[in-house]
VOGU-3710 file (C-alpha; in Angstrom, 3 decimals, decimal comma):
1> xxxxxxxxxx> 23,732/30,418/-14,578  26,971/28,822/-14,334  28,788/26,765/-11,723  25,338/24,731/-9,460  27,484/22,043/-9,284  29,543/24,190/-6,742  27,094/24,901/-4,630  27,869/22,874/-1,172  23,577/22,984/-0,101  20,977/21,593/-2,795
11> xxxxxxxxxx> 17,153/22,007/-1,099  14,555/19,989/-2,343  10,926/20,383/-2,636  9,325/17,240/-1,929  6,004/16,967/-4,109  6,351/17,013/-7,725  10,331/16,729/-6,919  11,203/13,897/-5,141  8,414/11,986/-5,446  6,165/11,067/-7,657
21> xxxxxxxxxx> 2,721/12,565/-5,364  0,661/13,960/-7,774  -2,139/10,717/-8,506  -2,440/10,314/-4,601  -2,821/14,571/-3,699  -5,394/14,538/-6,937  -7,270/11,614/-6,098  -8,030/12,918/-2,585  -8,513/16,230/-3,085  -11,035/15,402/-5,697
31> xxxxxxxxxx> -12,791/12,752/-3,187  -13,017/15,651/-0,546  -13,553/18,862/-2,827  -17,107/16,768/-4,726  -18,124/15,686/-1,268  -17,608/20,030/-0,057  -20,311/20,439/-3,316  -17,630/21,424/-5,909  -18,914/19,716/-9,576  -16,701/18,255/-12,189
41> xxxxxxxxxx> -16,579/21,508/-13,805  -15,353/23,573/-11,256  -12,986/20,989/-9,904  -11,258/22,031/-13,395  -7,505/20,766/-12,877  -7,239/20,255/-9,199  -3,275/19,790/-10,045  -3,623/23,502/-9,188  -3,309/22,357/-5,460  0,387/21,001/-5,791
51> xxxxxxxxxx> 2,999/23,402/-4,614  1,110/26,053/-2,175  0,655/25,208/1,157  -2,598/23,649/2,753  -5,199/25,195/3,640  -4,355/28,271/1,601  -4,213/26,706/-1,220  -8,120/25,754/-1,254  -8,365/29,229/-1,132  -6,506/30,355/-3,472
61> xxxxxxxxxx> -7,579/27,957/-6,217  -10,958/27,799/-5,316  -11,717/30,447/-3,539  -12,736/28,882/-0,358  -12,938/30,949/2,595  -10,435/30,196/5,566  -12,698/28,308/7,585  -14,282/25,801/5,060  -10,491/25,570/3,678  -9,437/24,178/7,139
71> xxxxxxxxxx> -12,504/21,859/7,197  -11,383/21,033/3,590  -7,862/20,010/4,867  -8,989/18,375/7,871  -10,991/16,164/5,685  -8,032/15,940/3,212  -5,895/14,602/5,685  -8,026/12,269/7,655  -8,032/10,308/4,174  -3,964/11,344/2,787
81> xxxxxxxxxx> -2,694/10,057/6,403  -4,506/6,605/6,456  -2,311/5,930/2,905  0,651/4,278/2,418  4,078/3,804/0,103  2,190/3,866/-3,160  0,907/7,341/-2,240  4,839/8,679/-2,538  7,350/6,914/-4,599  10,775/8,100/-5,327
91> xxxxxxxxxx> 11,113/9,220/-8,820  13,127/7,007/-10,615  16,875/7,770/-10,385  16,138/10,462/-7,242  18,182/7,919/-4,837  21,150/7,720/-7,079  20,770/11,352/-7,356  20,385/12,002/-3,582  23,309/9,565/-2,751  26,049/10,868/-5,036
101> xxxxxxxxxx> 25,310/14,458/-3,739  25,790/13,596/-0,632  28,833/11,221/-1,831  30,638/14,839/-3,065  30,516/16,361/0,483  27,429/18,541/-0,349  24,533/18,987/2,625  21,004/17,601/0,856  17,768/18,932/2,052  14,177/18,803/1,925
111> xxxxxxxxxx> 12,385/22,139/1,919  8,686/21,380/1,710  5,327/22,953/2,563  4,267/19,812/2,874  3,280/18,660/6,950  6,542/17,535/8,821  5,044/14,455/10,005  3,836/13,022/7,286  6,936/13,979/5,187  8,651/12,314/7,439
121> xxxxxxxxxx> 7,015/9,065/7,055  7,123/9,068/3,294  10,629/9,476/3,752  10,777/6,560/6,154  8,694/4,425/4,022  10,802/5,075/1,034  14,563/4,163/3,088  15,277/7,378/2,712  14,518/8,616/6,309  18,669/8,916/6,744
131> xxxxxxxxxx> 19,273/9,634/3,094  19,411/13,977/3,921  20,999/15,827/6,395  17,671/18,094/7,163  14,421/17,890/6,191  11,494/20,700/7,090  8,417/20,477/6,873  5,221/22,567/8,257  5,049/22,023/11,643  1,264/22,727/12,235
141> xxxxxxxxxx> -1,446/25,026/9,555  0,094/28,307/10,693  1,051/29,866/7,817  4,904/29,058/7,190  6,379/30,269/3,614  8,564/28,792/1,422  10,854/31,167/1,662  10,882/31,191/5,333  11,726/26,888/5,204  14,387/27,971/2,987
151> xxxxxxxxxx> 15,783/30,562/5,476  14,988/28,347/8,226  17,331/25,605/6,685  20,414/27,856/5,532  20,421/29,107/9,274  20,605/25,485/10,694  23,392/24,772/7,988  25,310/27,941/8,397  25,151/28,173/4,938  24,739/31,548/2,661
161> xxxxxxxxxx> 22,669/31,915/-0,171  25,600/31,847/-2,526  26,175/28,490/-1,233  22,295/26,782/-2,186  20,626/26,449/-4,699  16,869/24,730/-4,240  14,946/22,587/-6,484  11,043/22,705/-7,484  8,669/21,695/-9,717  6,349/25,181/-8,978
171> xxxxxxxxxx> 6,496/28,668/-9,408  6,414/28,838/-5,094  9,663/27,214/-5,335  11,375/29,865/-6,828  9,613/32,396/-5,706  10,766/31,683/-2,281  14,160/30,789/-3,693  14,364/34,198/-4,682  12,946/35,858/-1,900  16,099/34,444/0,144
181> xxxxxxxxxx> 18,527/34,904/-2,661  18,441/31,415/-3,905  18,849/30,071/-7,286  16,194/27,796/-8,336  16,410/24,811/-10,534  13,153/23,976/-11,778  11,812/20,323/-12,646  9,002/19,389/-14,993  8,812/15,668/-14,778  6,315/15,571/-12,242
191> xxxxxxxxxx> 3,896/16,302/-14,251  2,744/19,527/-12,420  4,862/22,730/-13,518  5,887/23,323/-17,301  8,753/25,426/-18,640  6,151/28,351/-19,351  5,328/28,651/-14,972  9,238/27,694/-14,225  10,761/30,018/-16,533  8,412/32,803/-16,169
201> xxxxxxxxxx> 9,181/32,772/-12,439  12,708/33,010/-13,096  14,305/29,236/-12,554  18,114/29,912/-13,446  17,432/26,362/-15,518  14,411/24,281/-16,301  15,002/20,423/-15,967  12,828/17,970/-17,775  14,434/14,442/-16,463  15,860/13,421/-12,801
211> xxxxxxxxxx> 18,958/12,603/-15,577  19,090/16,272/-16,702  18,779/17,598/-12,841  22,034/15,368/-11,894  24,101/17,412/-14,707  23,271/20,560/-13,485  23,808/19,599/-9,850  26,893/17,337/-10,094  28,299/18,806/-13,370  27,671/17,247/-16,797
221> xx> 30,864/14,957/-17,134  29,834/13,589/-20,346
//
């Protein structure tokens, strides 16, 4: 698909996108998941957990039922909140990226099932608290889709869906992309999503370097 770099809205996904989350999510999800009785074989790859929301996603990779996944997350977060910058570093090149967007007259976003006040303090903690012109969040453990952040955001912006186009490293990225008529550029250098997930979910592209993703969303001048 032809002509991103035209697109005056670019959403993205914070985990696995921005920043460079995964170590910190797997390290405490594994501290919490052995200490709810799960062994090193069932923990299998608790990567699994990046990209769907929290608590549902301790359901629906390990089959948790809703209340022990809220005691999960509870747990989860008493531990994620307490850490600090190293937990959430930009990826490198991401503030460039972020800048020269915004540099072009486009509207940068963060579109993230990730909780709004903690995203907001990775932001802060990385500079980059004034580096977007929205960022959303989940406000509480409600359940609040990706595709209804997305919609959320184009609404605030006055924007259409011709006008976006969102960036993920998951297949709930462009899932809820799509579901709002989105085009989704998909990213693979966190470490989490491959081509195979991306693709297969219908990403319009599949990125494998924060150098590659600048291309597509500022146009390849080389």
């Amino acid at each position: 698909m032809g002509g991103l770099h035209e697109r005056r809205v670019v959403l993205f996904d914070f985990d696995g996108t921005v920043a460079d989350t995964k170590d910190a999510i797997i390290n405490t999800a594994t501290r919490v998941l052995t200490e709810h009785g799960l062994d090193r074989e069932r923990l299998g790859d608790v990567s699994r957990l990046i990209g769907p929301p929290f608590p549902e996603a301790f359901s629906m990779v390990y089959g948790f039922a809703p209340e022990e996944a809220q005691a999960i997350t509870d747990d989860y977060r008493a531990i994620y909140t307490t850490l600090g910058p190293e937990a959430w570093p930009l990826f490198d090149g991401m503030r460039e990226l972020v800048a020269d967007l915004r540099s072009q007259g486009k509207q940068v976003c963060v579109a993230t099932s990730k909780k709004q006040d903690v995203l907001e303090r990775a932001l802060a903690d990385e500079g980059m608290d004034a580096a977007f012109d929205l960022v959303v969040g989940k406000p509480s453990d409600r359940e609040f889709t990706k595709a209804q952040t997305i919609a959320l955001i184009l609404n605030q912006l006055r924007a259409t869906p011709d006008e976006a186009v969102m960036v993920g490293d998951r297949h709930h990225d462009v899932d809820g992309a799509r579901q709002c008529g989105v085009p989704c550029v998909g990213v693979t250098y966190g470490g989490t999503g491959d081509y195979a997930e991306l693709a297969g979910a219908g990403a319009c592209r599949v990125v494998d370097t924060v150098g590659q993703l600048a291309d597509v969303l500022l146009g390849d001048t080389t």
